[in-house]
C-alpha positions as CSV (number, residue, x, y, z in Angstrom):
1,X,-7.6,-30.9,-10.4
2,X,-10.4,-32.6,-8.5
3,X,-12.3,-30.7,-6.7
4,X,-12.8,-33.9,-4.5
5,X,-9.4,-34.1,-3.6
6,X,-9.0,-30.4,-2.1
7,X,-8.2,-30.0,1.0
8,X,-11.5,-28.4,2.4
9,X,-9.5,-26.9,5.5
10,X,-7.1,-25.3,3.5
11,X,-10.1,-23.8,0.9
12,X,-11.2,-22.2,4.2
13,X,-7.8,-20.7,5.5
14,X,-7.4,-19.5,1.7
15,X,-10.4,-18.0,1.4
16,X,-10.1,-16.2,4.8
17,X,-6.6,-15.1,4.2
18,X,-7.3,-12.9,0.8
19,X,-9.7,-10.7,3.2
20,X,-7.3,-10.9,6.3
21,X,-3.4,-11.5,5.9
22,X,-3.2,-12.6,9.1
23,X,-4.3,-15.7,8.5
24,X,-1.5,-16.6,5.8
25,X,0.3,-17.4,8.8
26,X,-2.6,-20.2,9.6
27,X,-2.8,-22.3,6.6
28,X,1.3,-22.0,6.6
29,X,0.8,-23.9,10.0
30,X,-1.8,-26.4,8.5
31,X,-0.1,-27.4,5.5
32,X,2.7,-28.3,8.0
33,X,0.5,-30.7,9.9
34,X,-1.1,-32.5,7.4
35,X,2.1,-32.8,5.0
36,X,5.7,-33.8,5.6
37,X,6.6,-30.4,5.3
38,X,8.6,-28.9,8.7
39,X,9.3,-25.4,7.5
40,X,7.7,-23.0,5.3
41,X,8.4,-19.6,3.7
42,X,6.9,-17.0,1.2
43,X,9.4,-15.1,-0.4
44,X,9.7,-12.5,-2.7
45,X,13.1,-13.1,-5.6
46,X,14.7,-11.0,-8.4
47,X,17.7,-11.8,-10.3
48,X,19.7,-10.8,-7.6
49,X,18.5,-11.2,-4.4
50,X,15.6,-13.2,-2.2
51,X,13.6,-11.5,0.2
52,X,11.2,-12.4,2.8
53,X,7.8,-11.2,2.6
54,X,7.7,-8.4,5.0
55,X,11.1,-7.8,4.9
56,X,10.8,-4.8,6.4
57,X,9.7,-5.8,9.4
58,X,12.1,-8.8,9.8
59,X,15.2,-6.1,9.3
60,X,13.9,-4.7,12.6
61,X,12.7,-7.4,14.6
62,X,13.8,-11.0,12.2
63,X,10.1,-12.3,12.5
64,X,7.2,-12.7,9.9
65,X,4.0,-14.8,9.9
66,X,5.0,-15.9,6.5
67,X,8.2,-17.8,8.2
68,X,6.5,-21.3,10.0
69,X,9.5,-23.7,11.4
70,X,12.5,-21.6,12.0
71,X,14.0,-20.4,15.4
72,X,14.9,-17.0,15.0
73,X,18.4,-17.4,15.2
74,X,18.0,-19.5,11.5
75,X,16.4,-16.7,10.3
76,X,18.5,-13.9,11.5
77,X,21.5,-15.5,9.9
78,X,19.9,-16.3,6.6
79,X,19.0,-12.4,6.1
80,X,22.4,-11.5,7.2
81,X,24.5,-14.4,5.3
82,X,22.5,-16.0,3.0
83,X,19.8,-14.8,1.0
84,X,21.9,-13.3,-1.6
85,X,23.5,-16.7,-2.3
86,X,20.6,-19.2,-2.2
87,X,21.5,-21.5,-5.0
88,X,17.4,-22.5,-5.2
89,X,17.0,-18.9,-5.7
90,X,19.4,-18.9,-8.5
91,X,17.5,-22.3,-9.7
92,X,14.2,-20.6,-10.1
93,X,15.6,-17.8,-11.7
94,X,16.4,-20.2,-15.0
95,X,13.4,-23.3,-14.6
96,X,10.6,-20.9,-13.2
97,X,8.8,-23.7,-11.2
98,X,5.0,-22.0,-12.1
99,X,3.9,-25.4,-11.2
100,X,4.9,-27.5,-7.7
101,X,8.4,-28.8,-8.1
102,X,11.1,-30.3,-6.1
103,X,13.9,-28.6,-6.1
104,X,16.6,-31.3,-5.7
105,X,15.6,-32.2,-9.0
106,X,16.7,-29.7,-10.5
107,X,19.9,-28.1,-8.3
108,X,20.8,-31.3,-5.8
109,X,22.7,-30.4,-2.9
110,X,25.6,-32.4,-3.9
111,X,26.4,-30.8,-6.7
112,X,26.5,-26.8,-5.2
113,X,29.8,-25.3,-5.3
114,X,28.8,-23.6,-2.2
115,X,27.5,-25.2,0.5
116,X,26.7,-22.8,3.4
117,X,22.9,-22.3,2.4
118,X,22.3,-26.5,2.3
119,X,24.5,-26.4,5.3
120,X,22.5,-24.0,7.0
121,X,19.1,-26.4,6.2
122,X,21.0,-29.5,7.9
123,X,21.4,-27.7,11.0
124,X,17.7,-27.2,11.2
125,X,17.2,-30.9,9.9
126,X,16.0,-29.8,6.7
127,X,17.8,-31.2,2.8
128,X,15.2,-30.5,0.2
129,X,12.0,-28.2,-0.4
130,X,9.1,-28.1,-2.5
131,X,8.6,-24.8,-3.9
132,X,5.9,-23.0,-6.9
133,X,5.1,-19.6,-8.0
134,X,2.1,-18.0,-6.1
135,X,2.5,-14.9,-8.3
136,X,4.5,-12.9,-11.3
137,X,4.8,-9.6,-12.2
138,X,8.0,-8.2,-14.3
139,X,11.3,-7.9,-12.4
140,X,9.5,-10.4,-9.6
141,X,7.5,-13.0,-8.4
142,X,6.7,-14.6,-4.7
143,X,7.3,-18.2,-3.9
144,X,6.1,-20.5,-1.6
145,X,9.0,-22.5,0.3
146,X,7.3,-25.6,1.7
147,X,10.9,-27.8,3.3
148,X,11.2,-31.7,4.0
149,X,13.8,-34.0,5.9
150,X,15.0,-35.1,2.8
151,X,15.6,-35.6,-0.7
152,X,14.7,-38.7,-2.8
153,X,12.4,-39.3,-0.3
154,X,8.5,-40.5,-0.2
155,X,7.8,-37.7,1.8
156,X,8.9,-35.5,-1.0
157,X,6.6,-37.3,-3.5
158,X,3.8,-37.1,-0.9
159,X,4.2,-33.5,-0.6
160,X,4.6,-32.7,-4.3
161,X,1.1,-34.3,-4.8
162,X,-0.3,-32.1,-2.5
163,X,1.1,-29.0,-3.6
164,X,-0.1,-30.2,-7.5
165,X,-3.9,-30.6,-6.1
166,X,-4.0,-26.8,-4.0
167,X,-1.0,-24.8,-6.0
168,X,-3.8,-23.1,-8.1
169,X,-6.3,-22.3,-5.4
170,X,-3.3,-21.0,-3.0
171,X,-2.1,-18.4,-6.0
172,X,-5.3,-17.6,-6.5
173,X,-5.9,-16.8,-2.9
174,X,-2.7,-15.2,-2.6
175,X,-3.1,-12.8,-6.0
176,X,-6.0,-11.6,-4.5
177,X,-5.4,-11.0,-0.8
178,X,-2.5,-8.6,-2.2
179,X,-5.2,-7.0,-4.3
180,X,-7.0,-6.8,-1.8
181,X,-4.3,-5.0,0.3
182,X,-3.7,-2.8,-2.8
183,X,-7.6,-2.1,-2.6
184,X,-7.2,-1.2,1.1
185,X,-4.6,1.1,0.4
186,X,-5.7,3.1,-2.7
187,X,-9.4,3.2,-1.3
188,X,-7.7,5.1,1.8
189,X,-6.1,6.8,0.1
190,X,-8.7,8.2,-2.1
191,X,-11.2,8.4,0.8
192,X,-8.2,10.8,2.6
193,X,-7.7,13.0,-0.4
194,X,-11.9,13.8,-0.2
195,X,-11.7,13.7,3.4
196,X,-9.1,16.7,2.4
197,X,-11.6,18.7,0.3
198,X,-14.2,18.4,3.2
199,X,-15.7,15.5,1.1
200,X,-17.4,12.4,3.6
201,X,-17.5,9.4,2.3
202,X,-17.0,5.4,2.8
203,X,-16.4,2.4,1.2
204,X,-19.5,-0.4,2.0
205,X,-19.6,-3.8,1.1
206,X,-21.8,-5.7,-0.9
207,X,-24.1,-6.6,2.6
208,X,-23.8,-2.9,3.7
209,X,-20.8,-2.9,5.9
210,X,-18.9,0.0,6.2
211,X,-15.3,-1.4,5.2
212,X,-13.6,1.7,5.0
213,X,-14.4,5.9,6.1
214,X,-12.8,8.9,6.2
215,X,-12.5,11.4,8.7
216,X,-14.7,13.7,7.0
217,X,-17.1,10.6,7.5
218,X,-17.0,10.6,11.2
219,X,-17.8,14.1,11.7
220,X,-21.0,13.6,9.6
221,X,-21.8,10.6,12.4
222,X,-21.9,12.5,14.9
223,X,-24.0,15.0,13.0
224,X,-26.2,11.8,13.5
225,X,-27.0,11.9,9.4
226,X,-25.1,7.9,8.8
227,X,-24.3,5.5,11.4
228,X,-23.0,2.1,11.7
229,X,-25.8,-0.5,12.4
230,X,-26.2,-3.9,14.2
231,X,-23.4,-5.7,15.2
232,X,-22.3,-6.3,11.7
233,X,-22.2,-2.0,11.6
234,X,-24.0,-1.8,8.8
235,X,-24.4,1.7,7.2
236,X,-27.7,3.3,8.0
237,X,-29.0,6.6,6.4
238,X,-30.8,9.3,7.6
239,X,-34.3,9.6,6.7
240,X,-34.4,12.2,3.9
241,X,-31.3,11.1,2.3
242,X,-31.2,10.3,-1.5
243,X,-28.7,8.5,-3.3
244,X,-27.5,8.7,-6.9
245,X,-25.5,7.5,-9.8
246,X,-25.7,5.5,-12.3
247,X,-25.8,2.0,-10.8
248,X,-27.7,3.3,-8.0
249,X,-30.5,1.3,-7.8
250,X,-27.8,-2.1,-7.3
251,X,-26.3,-0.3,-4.3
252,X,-27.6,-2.8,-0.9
253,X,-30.8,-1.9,0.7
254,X,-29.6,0.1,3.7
255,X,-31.6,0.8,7.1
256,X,-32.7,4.3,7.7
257,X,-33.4,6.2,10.8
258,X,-35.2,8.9,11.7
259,X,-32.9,12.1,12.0
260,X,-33.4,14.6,9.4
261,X,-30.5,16.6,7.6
262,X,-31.0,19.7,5.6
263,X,-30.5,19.1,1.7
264,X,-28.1,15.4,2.0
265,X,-27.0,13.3,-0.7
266,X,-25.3,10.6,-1.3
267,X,-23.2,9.5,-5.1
268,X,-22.9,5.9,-5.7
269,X,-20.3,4.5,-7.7
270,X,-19.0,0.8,-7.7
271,X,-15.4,-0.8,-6.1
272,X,-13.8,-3.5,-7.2
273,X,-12.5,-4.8,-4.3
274,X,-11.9,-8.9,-4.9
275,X,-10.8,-10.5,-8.5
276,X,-12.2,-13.9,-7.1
277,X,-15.3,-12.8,-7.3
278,X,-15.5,-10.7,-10.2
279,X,-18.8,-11.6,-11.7
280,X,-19.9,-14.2,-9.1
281,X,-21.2,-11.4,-6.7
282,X,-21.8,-7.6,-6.3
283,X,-19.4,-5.6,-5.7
284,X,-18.4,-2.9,-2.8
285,X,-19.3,0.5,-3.1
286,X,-18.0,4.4,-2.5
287,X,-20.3,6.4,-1.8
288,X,-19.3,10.4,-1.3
289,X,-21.6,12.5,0.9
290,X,-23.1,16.2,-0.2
291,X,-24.1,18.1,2.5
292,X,-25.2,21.7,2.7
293,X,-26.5,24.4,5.4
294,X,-29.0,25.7,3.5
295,X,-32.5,25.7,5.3
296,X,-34.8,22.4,5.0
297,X,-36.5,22.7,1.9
298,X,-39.0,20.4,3.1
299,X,-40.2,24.2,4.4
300,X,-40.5,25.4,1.0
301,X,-43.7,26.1,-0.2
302,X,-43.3,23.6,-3.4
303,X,-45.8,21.1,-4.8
304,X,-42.8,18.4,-5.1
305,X,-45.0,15.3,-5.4
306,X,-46.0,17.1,-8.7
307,X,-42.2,15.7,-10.1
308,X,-41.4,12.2,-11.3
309,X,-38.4,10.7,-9.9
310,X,-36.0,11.4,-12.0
311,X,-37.2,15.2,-11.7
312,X,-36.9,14.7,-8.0
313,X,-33.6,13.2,-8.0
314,X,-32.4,16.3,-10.3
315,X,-34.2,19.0,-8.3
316,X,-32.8,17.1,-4.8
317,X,-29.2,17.7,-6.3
318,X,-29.5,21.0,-7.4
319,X,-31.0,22.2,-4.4
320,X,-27.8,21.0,-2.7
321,X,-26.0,23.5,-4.5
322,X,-24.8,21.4,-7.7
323,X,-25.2,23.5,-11.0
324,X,-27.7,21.6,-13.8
325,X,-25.0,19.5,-15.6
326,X,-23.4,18.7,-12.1
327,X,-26.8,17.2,-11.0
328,X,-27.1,15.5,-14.5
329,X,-23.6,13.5,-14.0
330,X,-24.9,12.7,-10.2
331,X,-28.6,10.8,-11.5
332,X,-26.4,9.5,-14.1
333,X,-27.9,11.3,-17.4
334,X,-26.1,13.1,-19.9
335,X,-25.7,16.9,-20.0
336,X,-28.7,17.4,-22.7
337,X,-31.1,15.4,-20.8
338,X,-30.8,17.2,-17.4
339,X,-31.6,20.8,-18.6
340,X,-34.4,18.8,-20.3
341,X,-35.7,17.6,-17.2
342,X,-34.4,21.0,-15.1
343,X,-36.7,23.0,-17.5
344,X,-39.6,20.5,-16.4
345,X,-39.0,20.8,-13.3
346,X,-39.0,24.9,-13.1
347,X,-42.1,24.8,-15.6
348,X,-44.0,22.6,-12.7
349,X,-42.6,24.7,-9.6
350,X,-42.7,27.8,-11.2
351,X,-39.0,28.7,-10.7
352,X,-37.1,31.0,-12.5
353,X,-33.0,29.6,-12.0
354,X,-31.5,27.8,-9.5
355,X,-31.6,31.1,-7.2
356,X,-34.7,30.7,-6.7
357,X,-34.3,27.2,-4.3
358,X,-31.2,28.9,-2.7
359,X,-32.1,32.4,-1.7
């Protein structure tokens, strides 16, 4: 594939449609106007049945973004009628078109034993389709349904050619916009279930956006300890706040402001959230909030700019109420290592135990 023959307005939609679905419904549109195509759908086929993508919402109200070129009344009747008996269905069920193909070539009208699905295309003006895998995973895969005038046509060939120069950017995009929405919904899903131990925490991006929060998240904004930033809403941290991990000094440089929260931490720990990218770019981050009411231990008579900064990082944890090998799995050292560096610590403070910072 040259890259100089790529469509550089479709590169765009793709690119915008693996962050935001909507827009699946956009480069639908554009490949209509600058191919023959006049129809297009993404569906989702077994072995016995094709589905629309979204079905669920065309059951209710037969409309989907990912149906360009149909009246509603086409669609209604081909859920109702005809998507069980789609003889192209039944086609790529035995040739598996991974790449672009035309699918009179393979199961020509002329020769169905049953008619109405063909039948149902000439009403709409419609004899022949274009059609290629965007994605395959066992007991499915979804197919782009790109549909001409007609068969044995020029147009056919035309479109064909274009399909053969974008098919692998557009299962690409597609693979990882539904990777994406898997990402959307498992990071929620985790975010809830800390949110449900009384955990905050958020998903940022690689810039510092906050891409996801949890409820437990918002109640520590308006304790004033994060916010959201700038009109991009980047996260910003309060003052005192330290964060940890083991890839914690890749997390983005975030703004700080000036309120102060008693013994705060933050644990850093990458999220993949885009296969495209893997490699090319950093990745998003979760980062869970440890908060405590103890008193400020700024107050505390210690000498603490007698510690290094791993010391400090270990001492900060503790005194947030983590036990040693807690705090050791936060600065990302092992077990051994932080009651090494706790007994430095208590050795330069002269503390006994980790009482001593908490009573």
């Amino acid at each position: 594939m040259k890259m100089a023959q790529l469509d550089a307005q479709l590169v765009r939609l793709a690119f915008q449609a693996v962050r935001f679905p909507d827009k699946w419904q956009k480069l639908l549109q554009h490949i209509m106007a600058v191919t023959p195509a006049k129809a297009a759908i993404i569906t989702l086929r077994d072995r016995k049945t094709c589905q629309i993508v979204n079905d669920d919402a065309l059951e209710r109200e037969y409309h989907s973004p990912l149906i360009q070129g149909f009246p509603l009344e086409a669609v209604t009747y081909y859920l109702e009628e005809l998507r069980t008996i789609d003889p192209w269905a039944e086609a790529q069920i035995a040739h598996h078109p991974h790449r672009p193909t035309i699918m009179s070539r393979i199961c020509h009208p002329a020769k169905a034993k049953d008619r109405r699905f063909f039948d149902w295309l000439e009403t709409g003006g419609l004899r022949d389709t274009v059609a290629f895998e965007l994605d395959r995973v066992p007991g499915h895969w979804t197919a782009m349904n790109l549909f001409i005038e007609n068969y044995d046509s020029d147009e056919g060939v035309a479109l064909l050619e274009y399909c053969n120069i974008h098919f692998e950017l557009l299962s690409d995009a597609w693979r990882s916009s539904q990777y994406v929405i898997r990402c959307q919904q498992t990071g929620q899903a985790a975010l809830n279930s800390l949110s449900d131990n009384a955990v905050p925490a958020c998903i940022i991006t690689h810039t510092g956006e906050v891409f996801l929060a949890n409820e437990a998240f918002e109640a520590l904004k308006e304790r004033g300890a994060v916010r959201r930033s700038g009109p991009l809403a980047r996260l910003s941290l309060c003052q005192n706040m330290s964060i940890y991990g083991t890839r914690a000094s890749e997390v983005p440089d975030l703004p700080r402001h000036d309120s102060i929260e008693p013994a705060i931490s933050a644990h850093a720990s990458p999220f993949e959230i885009d296969p495209m990218y893997r490699g090319k770019k950093d990745c998003y981050w979760l980062l869970r909030f440890q908060t405590s009411t103890l008193p400020n231990r700024e107050t505390v008579a210690y000498d603490l700019d007698r510690l290094t900064p791993q010391e400090r990082q270990l001492f900060d944890a503790i005194s947030a109420g983590n036990s040693v090998q807690e705090a050791g799995k936060l600065i990302g050292i092992q077990r051994s290592r932080a009651f090494d560096v706790w007994n430095q610590v208590k050795v330069k403070l002269g503390i006994r135990n980790a009482h001593d910072l908490r009573g």
